[in-house]
Each structure stands twice: as structure tokens, then as C-alpha cells.
C-alpha positions in Angstrom: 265.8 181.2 333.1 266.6 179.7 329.6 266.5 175.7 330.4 263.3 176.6 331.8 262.0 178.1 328.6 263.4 175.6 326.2 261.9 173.2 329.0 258.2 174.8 328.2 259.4 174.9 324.4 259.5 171.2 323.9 257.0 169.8 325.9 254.2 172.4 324.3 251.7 170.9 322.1 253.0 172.5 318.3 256.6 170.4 319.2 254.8 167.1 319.7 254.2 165.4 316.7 251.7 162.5 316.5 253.0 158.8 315.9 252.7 157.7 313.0 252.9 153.6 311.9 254.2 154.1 308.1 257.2 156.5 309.5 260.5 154.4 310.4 260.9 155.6 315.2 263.8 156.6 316.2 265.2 156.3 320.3 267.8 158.4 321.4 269.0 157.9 325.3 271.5 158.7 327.6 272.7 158.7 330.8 274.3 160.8 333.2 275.7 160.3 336.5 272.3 160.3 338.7 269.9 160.0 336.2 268.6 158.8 332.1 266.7 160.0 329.9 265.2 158.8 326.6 263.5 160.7 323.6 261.0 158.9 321.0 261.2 160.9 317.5 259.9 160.5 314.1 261.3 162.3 311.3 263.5 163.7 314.0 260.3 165.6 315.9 259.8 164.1 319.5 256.8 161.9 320.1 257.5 161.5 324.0 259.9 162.3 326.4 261.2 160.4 329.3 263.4 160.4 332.4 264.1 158.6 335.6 267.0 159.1 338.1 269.1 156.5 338.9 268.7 154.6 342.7 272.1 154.4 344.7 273.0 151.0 343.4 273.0 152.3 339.6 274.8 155.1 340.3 277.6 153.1 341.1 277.0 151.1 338.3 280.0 151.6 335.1 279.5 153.9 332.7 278.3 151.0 329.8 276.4 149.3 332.0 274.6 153.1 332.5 274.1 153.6 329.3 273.2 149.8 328.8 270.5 150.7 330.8 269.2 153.8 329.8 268.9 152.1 326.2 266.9 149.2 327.9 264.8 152.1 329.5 264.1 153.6 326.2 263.0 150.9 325.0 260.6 149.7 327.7 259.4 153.1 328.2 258.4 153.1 324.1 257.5 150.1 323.7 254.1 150.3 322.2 255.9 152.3 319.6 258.1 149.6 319.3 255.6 146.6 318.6 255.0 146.0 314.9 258.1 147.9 313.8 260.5 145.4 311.7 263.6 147.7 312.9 263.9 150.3 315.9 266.8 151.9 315.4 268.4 153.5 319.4 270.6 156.1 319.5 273.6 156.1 321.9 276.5 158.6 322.3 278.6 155.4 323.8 280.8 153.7 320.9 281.7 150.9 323.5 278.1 150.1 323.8 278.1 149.0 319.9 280.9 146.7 320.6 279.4 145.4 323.7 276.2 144.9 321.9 278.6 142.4 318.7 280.0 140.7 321.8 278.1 136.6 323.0 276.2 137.4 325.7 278.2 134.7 327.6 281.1 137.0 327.6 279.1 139.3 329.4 279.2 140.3 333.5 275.5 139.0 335.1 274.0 142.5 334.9 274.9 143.2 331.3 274.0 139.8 330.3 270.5 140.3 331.9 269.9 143.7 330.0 271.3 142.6 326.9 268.4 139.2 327.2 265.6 142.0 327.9 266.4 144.0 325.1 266.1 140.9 322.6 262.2 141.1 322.6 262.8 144.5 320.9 263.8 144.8 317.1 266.4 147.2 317.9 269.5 148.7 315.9 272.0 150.2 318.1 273.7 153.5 316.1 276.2 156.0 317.7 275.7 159.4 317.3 278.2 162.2 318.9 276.6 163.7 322.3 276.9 167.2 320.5 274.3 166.0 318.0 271.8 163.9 321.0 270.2 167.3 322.7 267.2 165.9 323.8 268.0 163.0 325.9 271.5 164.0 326.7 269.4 167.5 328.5 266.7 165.1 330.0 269.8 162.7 331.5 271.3 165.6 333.0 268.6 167.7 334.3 265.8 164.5 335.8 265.0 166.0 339.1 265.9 163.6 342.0 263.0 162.3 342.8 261.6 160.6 339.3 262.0 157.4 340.2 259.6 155.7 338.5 258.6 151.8 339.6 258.4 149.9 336.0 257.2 147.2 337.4 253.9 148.5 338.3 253.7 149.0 334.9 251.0 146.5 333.8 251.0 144.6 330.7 247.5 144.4 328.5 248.1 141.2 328.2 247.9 140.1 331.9 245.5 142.8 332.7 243.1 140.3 330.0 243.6 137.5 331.4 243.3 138.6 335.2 240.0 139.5 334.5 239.1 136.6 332.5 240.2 134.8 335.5 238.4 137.0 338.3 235.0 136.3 336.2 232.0 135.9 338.2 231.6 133.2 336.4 234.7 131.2 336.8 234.9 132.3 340.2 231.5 130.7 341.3 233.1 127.2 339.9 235.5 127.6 342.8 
């Protein structure tokens, strides 16, 4: 079958390029009805790929509030590529997300107001670009198995794996 080919095509070695810190990153996401999916470029060569499907409560979410999301994802999902970068700029194949994006986050419904605050610890710069020209992550969006639901918040943060340890020292813990 073809989409299983081009499947085998970009996720072979020779398509993966290497991150590099001196080269501006670039996210492109998307989402679909029952599932997102987010591509990590330089130069416009993938670095990683990623999808999830969507539980039963986000499917019903709207469609900005989808692709809200799936930017958020991105971003998340990237975000050691992220850190130390002046700019990130996301690509989205929703104009009204732009818009949304200009608007006070007062203005906002609760759930939109709550993704919009978690994507303000990344340095991101929201651009549209047409769906015909977003291959990647519009065909990772629309072809995420069903069952790729992956828990982010097991995801663990250096930062708190550091000091967890720090704390669970033989040493600190004999004080006690």
C-alpha cells in the first residue's frame, strides 16, 4: 500500500536530520477529528514526528480549540527543542487560530484561556500555512491509530527528577 511506504519513507534514518542549535525550528501541527499530530523540522527536514488521538471529551471539543491544542501538543512534545530558542515559529492551517492567539486571554472561554497560559512559557510565533502545503502533520493528524493515547503527565521534568533525588538522599533522609 502507498501510505504505508511513504510511512517507512519518512521515518527511515536518511529522512531524519539531526537538530541543530544555530538553525532557526520550525513546528507544524494539526488536528483532525480523532486525533493530532505535530512535526519538528529544520530547514524544512523533519527532526521528530508525533501523534496522539484525541480522548472522547476532545473530540467533542470545537475545531479552534482542536487545533488550540494540537499547537500546545507540539509544543510540549518539542520542547527541549524549544528551550534556548529566542523564537519558535508553529505552523497551523487554521487562520482563526491567529486571531484567537491577538485576542486578551480574558476574552477567552476557560479551556482556551488555560491553553493559551501554557503556551506562554514557549517563545512561539504562530504562522498560517494552507493545509495543501502542511503534509506531514496534516497525514500524522489523520492517520494516528486509535490507540496512541499518550499520558503527558507522566512525562517527567529534569528538573523535578533533580531535586527528588536530592531529597530521597540517604543522607537527608537519615535526618528524618
Amino acid at each position: 500500500m502507498a501510505f504505508d511506504k511513504i510511512k517507512r519513507l519518512i521515518s527511515d534514518a536518511p529522512t531524519l536530520v539531526l537538530y541543530d542549535a544555530e538553525v532557526e525550528t520550525t513546528l507544524s501541527a494539526d488536528s483532525s477529528a480523532h486525533s493530532i499530530g505535530a512535526v519538528c523540522l529544520q530547514n524544512g527536514r523533519p527532526l521528530e514526528f508525533a501523534a496522539k488521538s484525541l480522548t472522547t471529551c476532545q473530540q467533542g471539543y470545537s475545531q479552534i480549540e482542536k487545533e488550540l491544542l494540537a499547537t500546545l501538543f507540539a509544543c510540549k512534545r518539542f520542547k527541549f527543542y524549544c528551550f534556548g530558542q529566542s523564537k519558535i515559529r508553529v505552523e497551523t492551517d487554521h487562520l482563526p487560530l491567529i486571531g484567537l492567539m491577538k485576542k486578551d486571554i480574558n476574552e477567552l472561554s476557560p479551556r482556551l484561556a488555560a491553553m493559551r497560559l501554557e503556551l506562554l512559557t514557549y517563545p512561539i510565533q504562530l504562522v498560517y500555512k494552507p493545509g495543501t502545503e502542511m503534509v506531514l502533520a496534516d497525514t500524522l493528524s489523520r492517520s494516528s491509530p486509535k490507540d496512541t493515547n499518550l499520558c503527558e503527565d507522566l512525562e517527567v521534568d529534569p528538573l523535578l527528577s533533580v531535586c527528588s533525588v536530592v531529597i530521597r538522599s540517604d543522607d537527608v533522609m537519615e535526618k528524618y
